[in-house]
TILUM-181618 format. One record per residue (C-alpha): residue in three letters; y, z, x; residue number from 1. Coordinates in Angstrom, 1 decimal, always signed. Layout:
N
residuo;Y;Z;X;num
ALA;Y;Z;X;NUM
...
END
This chain:
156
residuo;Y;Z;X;num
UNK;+0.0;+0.0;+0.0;1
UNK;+2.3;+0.9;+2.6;2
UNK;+1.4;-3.0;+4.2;3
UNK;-0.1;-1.1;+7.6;4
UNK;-3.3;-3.0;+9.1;5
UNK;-6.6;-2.4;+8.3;6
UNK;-9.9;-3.2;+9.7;7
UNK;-13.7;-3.6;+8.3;8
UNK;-14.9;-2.9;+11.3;9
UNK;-16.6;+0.7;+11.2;10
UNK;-15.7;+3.6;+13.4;11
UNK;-17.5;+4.8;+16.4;12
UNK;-20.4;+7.6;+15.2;13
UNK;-19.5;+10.8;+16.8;14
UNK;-22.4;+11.9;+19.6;15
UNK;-24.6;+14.5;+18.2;16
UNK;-24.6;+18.2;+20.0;17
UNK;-20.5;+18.4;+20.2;18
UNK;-19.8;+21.2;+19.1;19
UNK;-17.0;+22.0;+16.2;20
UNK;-14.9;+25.5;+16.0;21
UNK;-13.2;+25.5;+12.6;22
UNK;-9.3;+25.8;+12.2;23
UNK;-7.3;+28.5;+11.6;24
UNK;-7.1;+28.1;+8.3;25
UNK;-11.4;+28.7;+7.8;26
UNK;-11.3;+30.9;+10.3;27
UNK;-8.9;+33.1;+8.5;28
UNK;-10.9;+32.5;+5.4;29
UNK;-11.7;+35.2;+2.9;30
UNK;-15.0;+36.9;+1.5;31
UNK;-16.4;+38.4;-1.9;32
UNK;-15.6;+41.7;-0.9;33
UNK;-11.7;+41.1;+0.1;34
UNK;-11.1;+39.5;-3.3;35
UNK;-13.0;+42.6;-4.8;36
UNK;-10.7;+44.9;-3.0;37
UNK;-7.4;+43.0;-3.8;38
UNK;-7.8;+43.1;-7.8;39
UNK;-7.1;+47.1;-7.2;40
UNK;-4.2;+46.7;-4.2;41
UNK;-3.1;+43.2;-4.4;42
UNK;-1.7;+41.8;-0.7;43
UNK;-2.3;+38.0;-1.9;44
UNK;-2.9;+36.1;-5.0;45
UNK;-5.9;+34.2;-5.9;46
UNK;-5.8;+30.3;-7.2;47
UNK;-8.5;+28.9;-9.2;48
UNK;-8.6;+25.1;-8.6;49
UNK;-11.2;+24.5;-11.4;50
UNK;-10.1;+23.0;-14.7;51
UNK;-8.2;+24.8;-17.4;52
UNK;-10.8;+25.3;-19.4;53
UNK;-13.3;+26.7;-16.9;54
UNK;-10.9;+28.8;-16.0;55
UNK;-10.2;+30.0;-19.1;56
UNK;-14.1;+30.9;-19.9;57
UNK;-14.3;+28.3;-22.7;58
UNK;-17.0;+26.5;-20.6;59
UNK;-19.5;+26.4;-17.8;60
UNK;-21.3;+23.7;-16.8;61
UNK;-22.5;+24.9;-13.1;62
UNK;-22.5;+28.7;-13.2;63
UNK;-24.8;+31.1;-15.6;64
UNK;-21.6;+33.1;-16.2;65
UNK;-18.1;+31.7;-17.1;66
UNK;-14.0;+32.8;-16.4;67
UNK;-12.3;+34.2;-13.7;68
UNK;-11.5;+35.9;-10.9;69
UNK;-9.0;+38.8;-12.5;70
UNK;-6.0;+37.9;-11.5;71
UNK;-6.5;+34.4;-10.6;72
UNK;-3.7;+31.7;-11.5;73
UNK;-4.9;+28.6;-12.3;74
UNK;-3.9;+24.8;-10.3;75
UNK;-6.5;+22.2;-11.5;76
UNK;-7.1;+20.6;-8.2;77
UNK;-6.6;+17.2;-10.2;78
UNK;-2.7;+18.2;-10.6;79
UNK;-2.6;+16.9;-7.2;80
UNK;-2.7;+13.6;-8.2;81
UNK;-0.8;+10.4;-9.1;82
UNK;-2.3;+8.2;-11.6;83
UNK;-3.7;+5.7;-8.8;84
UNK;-5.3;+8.4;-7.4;85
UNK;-3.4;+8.9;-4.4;86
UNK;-1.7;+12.7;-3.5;87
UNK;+1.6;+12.6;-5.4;88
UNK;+5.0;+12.5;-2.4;89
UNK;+5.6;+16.2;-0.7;90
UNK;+9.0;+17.0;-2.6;91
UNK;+6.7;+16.7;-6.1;92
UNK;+3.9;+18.9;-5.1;93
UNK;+6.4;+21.3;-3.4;94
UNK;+8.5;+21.9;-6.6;95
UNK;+5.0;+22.1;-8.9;96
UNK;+3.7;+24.6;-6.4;97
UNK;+7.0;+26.5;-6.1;98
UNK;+7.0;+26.9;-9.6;99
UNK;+3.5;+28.3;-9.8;100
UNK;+3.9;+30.6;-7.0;101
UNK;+6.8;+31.8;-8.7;102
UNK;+8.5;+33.5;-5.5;103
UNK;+5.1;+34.3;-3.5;104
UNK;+4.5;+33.6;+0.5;105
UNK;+2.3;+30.8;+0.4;106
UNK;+0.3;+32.8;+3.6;107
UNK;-0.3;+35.4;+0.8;108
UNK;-2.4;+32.6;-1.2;109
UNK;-6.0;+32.1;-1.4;110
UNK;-7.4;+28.9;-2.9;111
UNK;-11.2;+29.2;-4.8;112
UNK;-12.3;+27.1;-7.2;113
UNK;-16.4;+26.6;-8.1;114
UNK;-17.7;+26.0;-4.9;115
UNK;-14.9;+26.3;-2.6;116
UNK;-14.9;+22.2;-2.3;117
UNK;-11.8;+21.4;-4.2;118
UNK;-9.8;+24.6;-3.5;119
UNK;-9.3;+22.5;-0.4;120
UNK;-7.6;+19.8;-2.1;121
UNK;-5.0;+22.3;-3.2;122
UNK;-4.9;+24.0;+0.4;123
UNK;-4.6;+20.8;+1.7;124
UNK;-1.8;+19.7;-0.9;125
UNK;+0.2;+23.1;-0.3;126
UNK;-0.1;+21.8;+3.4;127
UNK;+1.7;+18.3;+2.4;128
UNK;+4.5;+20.3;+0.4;129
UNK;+5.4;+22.1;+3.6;130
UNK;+4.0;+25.5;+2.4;131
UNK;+1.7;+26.4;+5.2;132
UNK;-0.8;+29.2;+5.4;133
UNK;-2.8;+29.7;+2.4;134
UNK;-6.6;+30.6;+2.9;135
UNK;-9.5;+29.6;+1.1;136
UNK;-12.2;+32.0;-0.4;137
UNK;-15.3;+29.6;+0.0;138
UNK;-18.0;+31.2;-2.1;139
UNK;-15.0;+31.0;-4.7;140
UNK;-17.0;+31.2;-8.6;141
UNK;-20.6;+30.5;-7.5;142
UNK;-20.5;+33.7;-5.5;143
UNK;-18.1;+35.5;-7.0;144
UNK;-20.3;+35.7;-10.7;145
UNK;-23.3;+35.8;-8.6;146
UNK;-23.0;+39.6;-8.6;147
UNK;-22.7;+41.0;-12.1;148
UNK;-20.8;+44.4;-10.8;149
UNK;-17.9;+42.1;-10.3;150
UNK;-15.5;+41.7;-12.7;151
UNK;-14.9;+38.7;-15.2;152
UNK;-11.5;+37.6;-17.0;153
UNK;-11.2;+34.9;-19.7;154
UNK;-8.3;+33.6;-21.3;155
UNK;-5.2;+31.9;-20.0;156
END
């Protein structure tokens, strides 16, 4: 789109055995029983990248128990998004996530959504708007209602 070249030809495969550290960002990332603790003394703010209405509790079509994290805002990773598909421009996703964080340090958010797979679209889309250093919480729902002493919100 932006009329810069492109090629057919496929990349070079990466040699096997090299090792990979992660980034700061997974390193930093958060477990179960930091996102237990928080509920009671919060120090950051969960978002749940999953549709609205899994969010909400209305359904569940991966997990044997269905809601939220108490406490948990809610960014439907597809929000992202333009209609082609592509990321919408910086100064958009900065003013939508401005609005949601209301006034928060973005380095006081952590991302979870079902899996922990698309709470990276919205790390990653907080990264384009210029608001750098949220975390992700990668067991995010699956784990989290894995364990039935945790506690479960529904509704908006």
């Amino acid at each position: 789109a932006a009329g810069l070249p492109t090629t057919t030809v496929p990349a070079a495969p990466v040699r096997a055995g090299q090792p990979v550290e992660p980034g700061p960002s997974l390193a930093a990332a958060v477990d179960a029983r930091t996102v237990l603790e928080n509920i009671s003394r919060p120090a950051f703010t969960v978002i749940d990248a999953r549709a609205a209405n899994r969010y909400r509790g209305e359904v569940e079509p991966m997990d044997p128990v269905a809601g939220h994290i108490p406490g948990a805002l809610n960014r439907p990773n597809g929000e992202n998004l333009q209609p082609d598909g592509r990321f919408k421009p910086a100064e958009q996703l900065r003013e939508e996530f401005a609005s949601l964080l209301d006034g928060r340090d973005p380095a006081a958010i952590v991302h979870q959504c079902g899996s922990g797979i698309t709470a990276c679209h919205n790390l990653l889309s907080m990264e384009i708007a210029g608001l750098s250093g949220s975390r992700l919480y990668p067991g995010s729902w699956s784990e989290w209602c894995s364990d039935p002493s945790r506690p479960v919100a529904k509704g908006a």
